[in-house]
DRENDO-1510 file (C-alpha; in Angstrom, 1 decimal, always signed):
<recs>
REC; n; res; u; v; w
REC; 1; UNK; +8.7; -13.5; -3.0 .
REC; 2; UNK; +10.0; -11.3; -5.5 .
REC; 3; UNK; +12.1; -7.7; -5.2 .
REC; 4; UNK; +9.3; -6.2; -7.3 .
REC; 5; UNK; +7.1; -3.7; -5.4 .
REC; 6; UNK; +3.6; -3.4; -6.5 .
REC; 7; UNK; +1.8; -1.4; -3.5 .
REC; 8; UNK; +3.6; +1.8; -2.1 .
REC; 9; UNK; +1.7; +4.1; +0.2 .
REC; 10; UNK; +3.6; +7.2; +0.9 .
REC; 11; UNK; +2.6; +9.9; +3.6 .
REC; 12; UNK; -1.4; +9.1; +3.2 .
REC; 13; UNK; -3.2; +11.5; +5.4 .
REC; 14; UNK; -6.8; +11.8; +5.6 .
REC; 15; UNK; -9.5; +13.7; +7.3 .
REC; 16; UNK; -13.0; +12.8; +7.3 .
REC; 17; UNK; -16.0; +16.3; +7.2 .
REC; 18; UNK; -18.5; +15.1; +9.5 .
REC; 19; UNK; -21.7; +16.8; +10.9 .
REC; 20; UNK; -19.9; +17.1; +14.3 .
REC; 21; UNK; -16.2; +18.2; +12.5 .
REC; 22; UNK; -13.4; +17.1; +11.0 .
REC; 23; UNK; -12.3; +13.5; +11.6 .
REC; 24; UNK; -8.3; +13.3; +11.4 .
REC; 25; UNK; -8.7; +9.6; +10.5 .
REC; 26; UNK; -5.6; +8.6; +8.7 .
REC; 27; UNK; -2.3; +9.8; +9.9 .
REC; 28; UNK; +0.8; +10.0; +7.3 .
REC; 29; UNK; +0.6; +6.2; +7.4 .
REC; 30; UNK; +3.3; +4.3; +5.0 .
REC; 31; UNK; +3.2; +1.0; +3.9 .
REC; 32; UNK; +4.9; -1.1; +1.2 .
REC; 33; UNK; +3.8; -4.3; -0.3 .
REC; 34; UNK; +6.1; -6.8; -2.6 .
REC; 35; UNK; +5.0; -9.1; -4.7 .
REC; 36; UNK; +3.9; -12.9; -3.8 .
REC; 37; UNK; +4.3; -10.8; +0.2 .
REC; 38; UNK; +1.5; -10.7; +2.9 .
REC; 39; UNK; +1.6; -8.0; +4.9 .
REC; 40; UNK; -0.9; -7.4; +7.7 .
REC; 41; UNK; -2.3; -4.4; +9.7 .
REC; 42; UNK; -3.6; -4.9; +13.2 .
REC; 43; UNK; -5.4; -2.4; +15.4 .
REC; 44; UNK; -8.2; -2.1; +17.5 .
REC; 45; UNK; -11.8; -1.3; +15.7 .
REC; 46; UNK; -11.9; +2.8; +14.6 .
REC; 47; UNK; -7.5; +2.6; +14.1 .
REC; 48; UNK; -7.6; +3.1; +10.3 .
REC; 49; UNK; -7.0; +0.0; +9.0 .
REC; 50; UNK; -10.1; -0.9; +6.7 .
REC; 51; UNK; -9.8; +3.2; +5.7 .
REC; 52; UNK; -6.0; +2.8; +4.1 .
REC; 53; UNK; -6.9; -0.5; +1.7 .
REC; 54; UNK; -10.1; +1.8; +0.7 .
REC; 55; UNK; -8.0; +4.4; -0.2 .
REC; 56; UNK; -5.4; +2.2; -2.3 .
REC; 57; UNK; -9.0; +0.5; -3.3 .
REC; 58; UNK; -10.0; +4.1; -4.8 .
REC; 59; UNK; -13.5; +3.5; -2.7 .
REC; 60; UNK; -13.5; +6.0; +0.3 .
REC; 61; UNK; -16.2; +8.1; +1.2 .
REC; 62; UNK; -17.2; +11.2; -0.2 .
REC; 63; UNK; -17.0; +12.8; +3.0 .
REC; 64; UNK; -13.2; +12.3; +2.6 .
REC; 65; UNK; -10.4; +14.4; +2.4 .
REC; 66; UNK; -7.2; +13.5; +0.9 .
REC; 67; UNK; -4.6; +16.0; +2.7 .
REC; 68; UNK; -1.7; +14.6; +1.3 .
REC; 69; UNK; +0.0; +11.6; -0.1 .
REC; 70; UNK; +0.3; +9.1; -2.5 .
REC; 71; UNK; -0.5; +5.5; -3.5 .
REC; 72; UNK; +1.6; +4.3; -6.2 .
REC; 73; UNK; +0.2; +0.5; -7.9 .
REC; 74; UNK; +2.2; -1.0; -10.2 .
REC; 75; UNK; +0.8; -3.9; -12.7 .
REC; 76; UNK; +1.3; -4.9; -16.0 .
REC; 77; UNK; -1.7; -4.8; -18.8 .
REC; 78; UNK; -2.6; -7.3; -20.9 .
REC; 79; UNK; +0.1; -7.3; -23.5 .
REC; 80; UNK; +2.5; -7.7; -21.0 .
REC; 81; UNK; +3.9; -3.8; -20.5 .
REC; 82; UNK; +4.5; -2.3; -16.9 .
REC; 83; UNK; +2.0; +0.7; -15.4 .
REC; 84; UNK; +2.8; +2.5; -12.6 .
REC; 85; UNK; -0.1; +4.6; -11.4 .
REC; 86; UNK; -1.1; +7.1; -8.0 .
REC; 87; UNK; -4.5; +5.9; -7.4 .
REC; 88; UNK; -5.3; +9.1; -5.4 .
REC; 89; UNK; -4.7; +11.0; -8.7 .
REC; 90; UNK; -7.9; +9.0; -10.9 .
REC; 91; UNK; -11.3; +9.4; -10.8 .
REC; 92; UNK; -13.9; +7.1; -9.6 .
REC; 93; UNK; -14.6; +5.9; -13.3 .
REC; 94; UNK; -11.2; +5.2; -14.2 .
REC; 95; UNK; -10.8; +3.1; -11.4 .
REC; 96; UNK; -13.1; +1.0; -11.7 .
REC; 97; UNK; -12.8; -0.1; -15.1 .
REC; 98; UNK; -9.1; -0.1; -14.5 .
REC; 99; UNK; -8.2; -1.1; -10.8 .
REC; 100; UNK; -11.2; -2.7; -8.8 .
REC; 101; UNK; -12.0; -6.3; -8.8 .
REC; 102; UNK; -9.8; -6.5; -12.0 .
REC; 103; UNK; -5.7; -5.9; -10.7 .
REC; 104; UNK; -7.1; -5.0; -6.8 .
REC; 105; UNK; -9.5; -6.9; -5.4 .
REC; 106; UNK; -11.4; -7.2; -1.6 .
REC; 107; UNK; -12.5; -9.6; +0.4 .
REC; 108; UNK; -15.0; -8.0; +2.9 .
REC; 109; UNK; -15.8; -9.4; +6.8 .
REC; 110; UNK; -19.6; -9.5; +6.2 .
REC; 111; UNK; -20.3; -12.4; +2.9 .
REC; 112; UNK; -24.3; -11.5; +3.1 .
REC; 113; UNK; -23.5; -7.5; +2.8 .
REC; 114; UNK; -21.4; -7.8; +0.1 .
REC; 115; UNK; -23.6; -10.3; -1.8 .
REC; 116; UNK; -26.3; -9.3; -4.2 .
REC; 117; UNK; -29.4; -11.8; -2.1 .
REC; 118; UNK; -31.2; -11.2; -5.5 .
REC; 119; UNK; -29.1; -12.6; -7.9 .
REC; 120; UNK; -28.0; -16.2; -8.2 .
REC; 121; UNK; -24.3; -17.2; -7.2 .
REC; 122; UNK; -22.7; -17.9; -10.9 .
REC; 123; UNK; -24.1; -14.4; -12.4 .
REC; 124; UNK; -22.5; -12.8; -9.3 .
REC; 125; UNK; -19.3; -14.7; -10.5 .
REC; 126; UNK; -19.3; -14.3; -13.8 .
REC; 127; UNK; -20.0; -10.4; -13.8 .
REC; 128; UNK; -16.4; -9.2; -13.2 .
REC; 129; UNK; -14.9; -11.7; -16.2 .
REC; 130; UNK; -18.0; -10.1; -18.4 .
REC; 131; UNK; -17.7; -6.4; -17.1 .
REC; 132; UNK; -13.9; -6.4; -17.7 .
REC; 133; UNK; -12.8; -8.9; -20.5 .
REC; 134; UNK; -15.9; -8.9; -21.8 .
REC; 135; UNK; -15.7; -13.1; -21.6 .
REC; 136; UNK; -18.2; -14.8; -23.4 .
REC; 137; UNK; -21.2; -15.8; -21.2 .
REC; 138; UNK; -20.2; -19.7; -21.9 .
REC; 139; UNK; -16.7; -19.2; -21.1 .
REC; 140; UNK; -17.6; -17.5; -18.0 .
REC; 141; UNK; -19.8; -19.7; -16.9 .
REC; 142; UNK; -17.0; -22.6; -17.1 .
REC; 143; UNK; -14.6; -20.2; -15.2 .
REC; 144; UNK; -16.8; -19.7; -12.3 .
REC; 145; UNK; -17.4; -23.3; -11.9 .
REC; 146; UNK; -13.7; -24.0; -12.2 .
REC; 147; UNK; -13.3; -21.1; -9.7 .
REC; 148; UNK; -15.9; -22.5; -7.2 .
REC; 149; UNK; -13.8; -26.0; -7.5 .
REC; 150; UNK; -10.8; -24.3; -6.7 .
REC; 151; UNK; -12.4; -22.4; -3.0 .
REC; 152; UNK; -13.4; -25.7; -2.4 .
REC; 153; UNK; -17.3; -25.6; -2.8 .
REC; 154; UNK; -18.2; -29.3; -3.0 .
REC; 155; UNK; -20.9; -29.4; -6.2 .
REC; 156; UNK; -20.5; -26.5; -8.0 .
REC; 157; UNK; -22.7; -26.8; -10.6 .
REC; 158; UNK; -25.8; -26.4; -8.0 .
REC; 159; UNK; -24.5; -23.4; -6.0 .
REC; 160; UNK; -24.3; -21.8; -9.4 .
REC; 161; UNK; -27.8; -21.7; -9.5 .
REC; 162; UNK; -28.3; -21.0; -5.6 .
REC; 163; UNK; -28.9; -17.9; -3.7 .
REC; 164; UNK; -26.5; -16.3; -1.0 .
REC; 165; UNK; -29.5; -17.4; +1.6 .
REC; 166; UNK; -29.0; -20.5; +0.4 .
REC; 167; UNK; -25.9; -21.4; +1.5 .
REC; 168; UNK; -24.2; -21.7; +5.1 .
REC; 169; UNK; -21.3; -18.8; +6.4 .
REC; 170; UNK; -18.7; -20.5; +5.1 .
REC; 171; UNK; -19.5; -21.6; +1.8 .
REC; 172; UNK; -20.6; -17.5; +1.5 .
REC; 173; UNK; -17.3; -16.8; +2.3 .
REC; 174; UNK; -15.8; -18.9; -0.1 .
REC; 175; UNK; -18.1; -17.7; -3.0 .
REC; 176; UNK; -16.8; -14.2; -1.8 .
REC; 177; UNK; -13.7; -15.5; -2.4 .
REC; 178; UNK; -14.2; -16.9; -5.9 .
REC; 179; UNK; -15.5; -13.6; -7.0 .
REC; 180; UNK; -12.6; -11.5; -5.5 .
REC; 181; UNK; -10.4; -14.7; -7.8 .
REC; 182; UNK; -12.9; -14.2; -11.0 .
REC; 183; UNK; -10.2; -11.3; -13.1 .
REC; 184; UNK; -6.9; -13.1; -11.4 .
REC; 185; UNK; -6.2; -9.6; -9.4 .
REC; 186; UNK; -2.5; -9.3; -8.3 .
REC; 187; UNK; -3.5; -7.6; -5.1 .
REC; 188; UNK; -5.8; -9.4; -2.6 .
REC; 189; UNK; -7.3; -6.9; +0.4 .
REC; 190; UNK; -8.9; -9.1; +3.3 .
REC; 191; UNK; -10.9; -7.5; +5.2 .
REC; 192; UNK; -11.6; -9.2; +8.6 .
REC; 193; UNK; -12.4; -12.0; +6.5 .
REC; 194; UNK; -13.5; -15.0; +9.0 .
REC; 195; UNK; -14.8; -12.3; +11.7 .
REC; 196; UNK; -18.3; -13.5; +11.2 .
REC; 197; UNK; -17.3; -17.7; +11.1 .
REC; 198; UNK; -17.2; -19.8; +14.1 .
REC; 199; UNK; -13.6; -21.4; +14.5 .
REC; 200; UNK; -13.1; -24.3; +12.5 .
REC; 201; UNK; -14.5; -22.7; +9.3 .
REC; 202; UNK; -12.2; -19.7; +10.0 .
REC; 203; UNK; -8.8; -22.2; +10.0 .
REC; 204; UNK; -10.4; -23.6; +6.6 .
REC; 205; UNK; -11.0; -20.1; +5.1 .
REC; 206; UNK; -7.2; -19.0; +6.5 .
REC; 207; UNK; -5.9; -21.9; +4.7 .
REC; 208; UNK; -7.8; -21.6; +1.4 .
REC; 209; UNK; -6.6; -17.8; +0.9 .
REC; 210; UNK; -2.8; -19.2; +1.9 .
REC; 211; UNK; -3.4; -22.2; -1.2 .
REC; 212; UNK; -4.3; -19.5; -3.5 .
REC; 213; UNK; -2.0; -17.1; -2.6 .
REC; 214; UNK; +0.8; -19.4; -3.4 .
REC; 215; UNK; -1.0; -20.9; -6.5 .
REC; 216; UNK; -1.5; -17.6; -8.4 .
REC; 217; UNK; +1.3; -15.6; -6.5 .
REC; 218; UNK; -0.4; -12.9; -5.5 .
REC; 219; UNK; +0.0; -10.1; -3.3 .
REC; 220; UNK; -1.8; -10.4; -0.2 .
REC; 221; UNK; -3.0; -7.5; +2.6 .
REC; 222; UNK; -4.6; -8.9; +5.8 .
REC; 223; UNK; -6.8; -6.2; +7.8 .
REC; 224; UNK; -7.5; -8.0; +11.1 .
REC; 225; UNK; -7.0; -7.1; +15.1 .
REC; 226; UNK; -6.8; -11.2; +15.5 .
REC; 227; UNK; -3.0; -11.6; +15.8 .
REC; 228; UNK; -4.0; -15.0; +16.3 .
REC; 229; UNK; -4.6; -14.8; +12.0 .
REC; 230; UNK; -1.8; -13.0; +12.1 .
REC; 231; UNK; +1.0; -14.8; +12.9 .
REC; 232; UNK; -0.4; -17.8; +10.6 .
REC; 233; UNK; -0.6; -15.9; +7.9 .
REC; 234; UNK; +1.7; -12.1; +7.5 .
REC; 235; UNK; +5.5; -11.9; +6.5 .
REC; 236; UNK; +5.1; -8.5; +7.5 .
REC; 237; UNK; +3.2; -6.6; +10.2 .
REC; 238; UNK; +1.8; -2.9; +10.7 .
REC; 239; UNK; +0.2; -1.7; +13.9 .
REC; 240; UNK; -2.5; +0.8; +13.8 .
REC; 241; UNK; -3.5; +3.3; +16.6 .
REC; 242; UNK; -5.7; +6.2; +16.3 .
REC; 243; UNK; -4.8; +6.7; +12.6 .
REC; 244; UNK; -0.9; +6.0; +12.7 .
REC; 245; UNK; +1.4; +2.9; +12.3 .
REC; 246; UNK; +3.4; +2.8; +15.4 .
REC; 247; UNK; +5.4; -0.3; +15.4 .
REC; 248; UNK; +6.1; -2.3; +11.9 .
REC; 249; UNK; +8.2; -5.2; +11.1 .
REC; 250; UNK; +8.6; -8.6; +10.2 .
REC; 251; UNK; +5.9; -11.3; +11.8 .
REC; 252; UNK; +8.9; -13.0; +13.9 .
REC; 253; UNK; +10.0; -9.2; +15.0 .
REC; 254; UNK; +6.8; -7.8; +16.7 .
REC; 255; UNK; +5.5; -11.5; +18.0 .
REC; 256; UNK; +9.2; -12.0; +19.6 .
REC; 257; UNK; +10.6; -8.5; +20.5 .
REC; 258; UNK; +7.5; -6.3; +20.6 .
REC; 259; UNK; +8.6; -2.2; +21.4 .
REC; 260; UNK; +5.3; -0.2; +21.6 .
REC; 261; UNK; +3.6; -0.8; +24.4 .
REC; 262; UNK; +0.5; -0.7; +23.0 .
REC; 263; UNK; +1.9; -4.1; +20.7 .
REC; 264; UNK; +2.6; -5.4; +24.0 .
REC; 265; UNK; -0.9; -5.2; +25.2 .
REC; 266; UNK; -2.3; -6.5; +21.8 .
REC; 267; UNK; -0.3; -9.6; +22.8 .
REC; 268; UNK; -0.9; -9.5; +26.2 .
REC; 269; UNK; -4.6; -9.9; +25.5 .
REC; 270; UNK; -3.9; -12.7; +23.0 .
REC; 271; UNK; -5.5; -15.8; +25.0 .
REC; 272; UNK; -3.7; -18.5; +26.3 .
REC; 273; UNK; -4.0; -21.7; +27.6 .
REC; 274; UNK; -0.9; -21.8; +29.8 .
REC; 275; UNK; -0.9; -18.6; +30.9 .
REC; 276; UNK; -0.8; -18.4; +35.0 .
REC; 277; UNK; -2.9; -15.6; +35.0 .
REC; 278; UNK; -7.0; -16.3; +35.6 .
REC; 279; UNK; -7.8; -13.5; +33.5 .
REC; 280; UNK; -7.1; -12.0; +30.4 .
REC; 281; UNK; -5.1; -9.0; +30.4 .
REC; 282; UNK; -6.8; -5.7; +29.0 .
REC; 283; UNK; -5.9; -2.7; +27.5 .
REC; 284; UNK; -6.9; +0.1; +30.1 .
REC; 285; UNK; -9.7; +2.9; +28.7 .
REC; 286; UNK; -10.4; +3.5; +25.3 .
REC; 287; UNK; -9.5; +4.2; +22.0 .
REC; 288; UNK; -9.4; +7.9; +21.2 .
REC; 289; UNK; -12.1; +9.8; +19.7 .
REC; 290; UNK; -10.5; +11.4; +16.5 .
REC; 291; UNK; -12.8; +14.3; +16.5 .
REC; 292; UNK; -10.4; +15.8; +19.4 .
REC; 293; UNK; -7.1; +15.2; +18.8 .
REC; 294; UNK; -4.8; +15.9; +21.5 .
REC; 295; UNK; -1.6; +17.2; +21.5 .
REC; 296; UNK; +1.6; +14.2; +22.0 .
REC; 297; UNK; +0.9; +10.7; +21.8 .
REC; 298; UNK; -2.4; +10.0; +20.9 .
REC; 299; UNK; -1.7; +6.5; +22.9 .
REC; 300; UNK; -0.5; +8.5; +26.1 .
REC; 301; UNK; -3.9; +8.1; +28.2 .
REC; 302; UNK; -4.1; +4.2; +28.4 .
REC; 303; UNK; -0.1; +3.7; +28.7 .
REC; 304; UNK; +1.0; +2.3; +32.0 .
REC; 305; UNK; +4.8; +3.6; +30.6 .
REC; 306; UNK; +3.9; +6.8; +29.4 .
REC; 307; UNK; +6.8; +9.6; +29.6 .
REC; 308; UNK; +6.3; +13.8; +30.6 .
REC; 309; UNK; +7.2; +13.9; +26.6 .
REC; 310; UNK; +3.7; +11.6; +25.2 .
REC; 311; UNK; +1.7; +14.5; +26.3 .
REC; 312; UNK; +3.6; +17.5; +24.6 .
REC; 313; UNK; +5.3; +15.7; +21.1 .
REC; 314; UNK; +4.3; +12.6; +18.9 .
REC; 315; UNK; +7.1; +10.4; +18.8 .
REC; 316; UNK; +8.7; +9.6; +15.7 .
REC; 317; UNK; +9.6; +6.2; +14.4 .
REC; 318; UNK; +12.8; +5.2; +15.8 .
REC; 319; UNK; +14.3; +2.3; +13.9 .
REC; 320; UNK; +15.9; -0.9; +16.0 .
REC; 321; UNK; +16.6; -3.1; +12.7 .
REC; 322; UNK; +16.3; -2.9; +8.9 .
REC; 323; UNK; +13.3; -3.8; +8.9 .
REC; 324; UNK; +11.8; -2.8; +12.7 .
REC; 325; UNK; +10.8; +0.4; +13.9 .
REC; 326; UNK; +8.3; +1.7; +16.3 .
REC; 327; UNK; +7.3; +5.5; +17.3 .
REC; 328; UNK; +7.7; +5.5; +21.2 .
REC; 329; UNK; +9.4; +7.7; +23.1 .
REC; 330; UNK; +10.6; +4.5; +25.6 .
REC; 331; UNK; +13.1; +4.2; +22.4 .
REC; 332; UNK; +14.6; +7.7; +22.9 .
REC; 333; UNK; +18.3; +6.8; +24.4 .
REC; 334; UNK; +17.3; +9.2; +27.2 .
REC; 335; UNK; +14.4; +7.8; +27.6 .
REC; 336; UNK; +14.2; +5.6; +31.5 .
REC; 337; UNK; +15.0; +1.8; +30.7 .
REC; 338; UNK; +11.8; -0.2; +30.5 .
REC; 339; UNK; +11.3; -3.7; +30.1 .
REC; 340; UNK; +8.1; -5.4; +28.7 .
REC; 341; UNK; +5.6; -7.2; +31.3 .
REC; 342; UNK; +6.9; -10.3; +32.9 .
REC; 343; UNK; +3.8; -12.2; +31.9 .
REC; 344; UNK; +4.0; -11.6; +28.5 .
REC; 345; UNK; +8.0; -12.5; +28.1 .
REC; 346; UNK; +6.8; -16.0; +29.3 .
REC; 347; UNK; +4.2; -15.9; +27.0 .
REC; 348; UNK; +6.9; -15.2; +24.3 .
REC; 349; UNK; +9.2; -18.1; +25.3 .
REC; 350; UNK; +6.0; -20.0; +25.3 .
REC; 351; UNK; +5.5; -18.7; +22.0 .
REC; 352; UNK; +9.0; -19.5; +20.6 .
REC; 353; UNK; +9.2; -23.1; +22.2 .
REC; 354; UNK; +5.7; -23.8; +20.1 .
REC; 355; UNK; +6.8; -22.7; +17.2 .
REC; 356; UNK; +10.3; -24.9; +17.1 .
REC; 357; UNK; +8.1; -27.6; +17.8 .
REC; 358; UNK; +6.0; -26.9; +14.5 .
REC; 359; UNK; +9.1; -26.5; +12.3 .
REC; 360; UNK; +10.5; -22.7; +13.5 .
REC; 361; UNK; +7.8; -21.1; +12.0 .
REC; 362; UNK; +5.6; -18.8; +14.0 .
</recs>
């Protein structure tokens, strides 16, 4: 990984106009992304993960309000010289002849929504290369074979000629892929991308997007609430609620010395075969509905640890390392002493011991 910074979200903050109000949906969320890194946000459905890569993606509604922030992307054209731009500051145009699919591209959860069931796989491929480097037809007809090769698509001549219907989950997913490859982006956004594969294929599809990463060195972002993914894949983590980061830091700091007690029920509910419990631990109530923000910590209602203060201020991120912070009030030094639950400390050591057995890695 290199020192060189190509993705730095600063104070985003967007609200949503809806029919029934405004939706505070994004919550001066900050996020920074180095080059060759993978960085993952977690949260539960509705926390504002898939809305922040939009935003960077220059694709959000147009319901949405930017209220303030900005979203710096740094890449270099073709002849080699350095850009530094605020996507929030270009139009739609300009992005996408600039930004999308060609230096920034996604990888969505669903293969069949984002493919065109019309149109045969190897014009769906080829269209980026044409659209943006205007690559001869023959050309980019040898690159999106070479790029189906690469995602592992076993005769790739035929699926040129298939249809998305055509072909299983997996090998969708993979074509997804190939497409998201086609303009070699340096940013790679996936979206919940083996939510709708069964478990085997999702290891394969894990490990594919890990192969590439390291191939091309590019950038990776992860958008997932499986921390399972997560802790095979992210050098970094950010964890969402109702809008906000509120604990981020490196993979080994939140899997090993979780602060938020909301991180601690995300790993609590993690299953796990030697648990001693007989059931899997939840995450009382539910998530908050954005249209009524309340005053404090938006987490306050379903935390077991919650303080007099959650109800009346937001916390503000309280830093325990370089690198580790998380916005709780439990981090205050008046704040009572509280310790994480017993069960999930032995699911830690569990944790640790596995992972020394695979080489120290997580």
């Amino acid at each position: 990984m290199s020192e060189e910074k190509i993705l730095d979200i600063r104070d985003l903050d967007i609200t949503f106009q809806t029919t029934a109000g405004a939706v505070h949906a994004i919550r001066d969320v900050n996020i920074d992304l180095y080059r060759g890194e993978t960085v993952a946000i977690v949260g539960e459905s509705g926390s504002g993960k898939s809305v922040t890569m939009r935003a960077a993606m220059g694709i959000l509604a147009k319901n949405a309000v930017i209220n303030h922030g900005n979203i710096e992307f740094r890449y270099c054209h073709d002849d080699g010289t350095a850009e530094k731009v605020d996507i929030l500051t270009k139009d739609k145009k300009w992005i996408r002849r600039h930004i999308n699919g060609k230096r920034i591209a996604m990888i969505f959860q669903d293969p069949m929504t984002s493919l065109d069931p019309t149109m045969q796989i190897g014009r769906q491929i080829m269209e980026g290369m044409i659209w943006h480097y205007h690559t001869p037809k023959k050309e980019a007809y040898r690159k999106a074979v070479q790029l189906l090769d690469e995602v592992g698509i076993e005769n790739a001549e035929k699926c040129m000629k298939a249809y998305p219907h055509q072909l299983s989950g997996g090998m969708r997913q993979r074509v997804v892929i190939a497409i998201a490859l086609a303009c070699n982006p340096d940013l790679l956004i996936c979206d919940e991308p083996t939510t709708a594969l069964d478990v085997t294929i999702q290891a394969k599809i894990i490990e594919l997007i890990r192969r590439v990463q390291k191939e091309r060195g590019l950038s990776v972002v992860y958008i997932t609430h499986d921390l399972g993914v997560v802790a095979k894949v992210a050098d970094y983590v950010n964890v969402m609620y109702a809008g906000k980061i509120v604990e981020k830091g490196k993979s080994n700091e939140i899997f090993y010395d979780p602060r938020h007690p909301y991180t601690w029920g995300l790993l609590s509910a993690m299953p796990d075969l030697d648990t001693d419990d007989d059931r899997l631990c939840t995450i009382p109530g539910s998530p908050p509905n954005l249209l009524h923000e309340k005053a404090g910590d938006a987490f306050a209602p379903r935390n077991v640890y919650a303080l007099a203060i959650d109800d009346k201020l937001d916390p503000p991120m309280f830093q325990i390392t370089d690198s580790h912070c998380a916005a709780t009030w439990l981090l205050d030094p008046r704040a009572p002493r509280v310790e994480m639950p017993t069960e999930l400390k032995r699911k830690i050591e569990r944790m640790k011991k596995e992972a020394e057995q695979y080489g120290g890695e997580l």
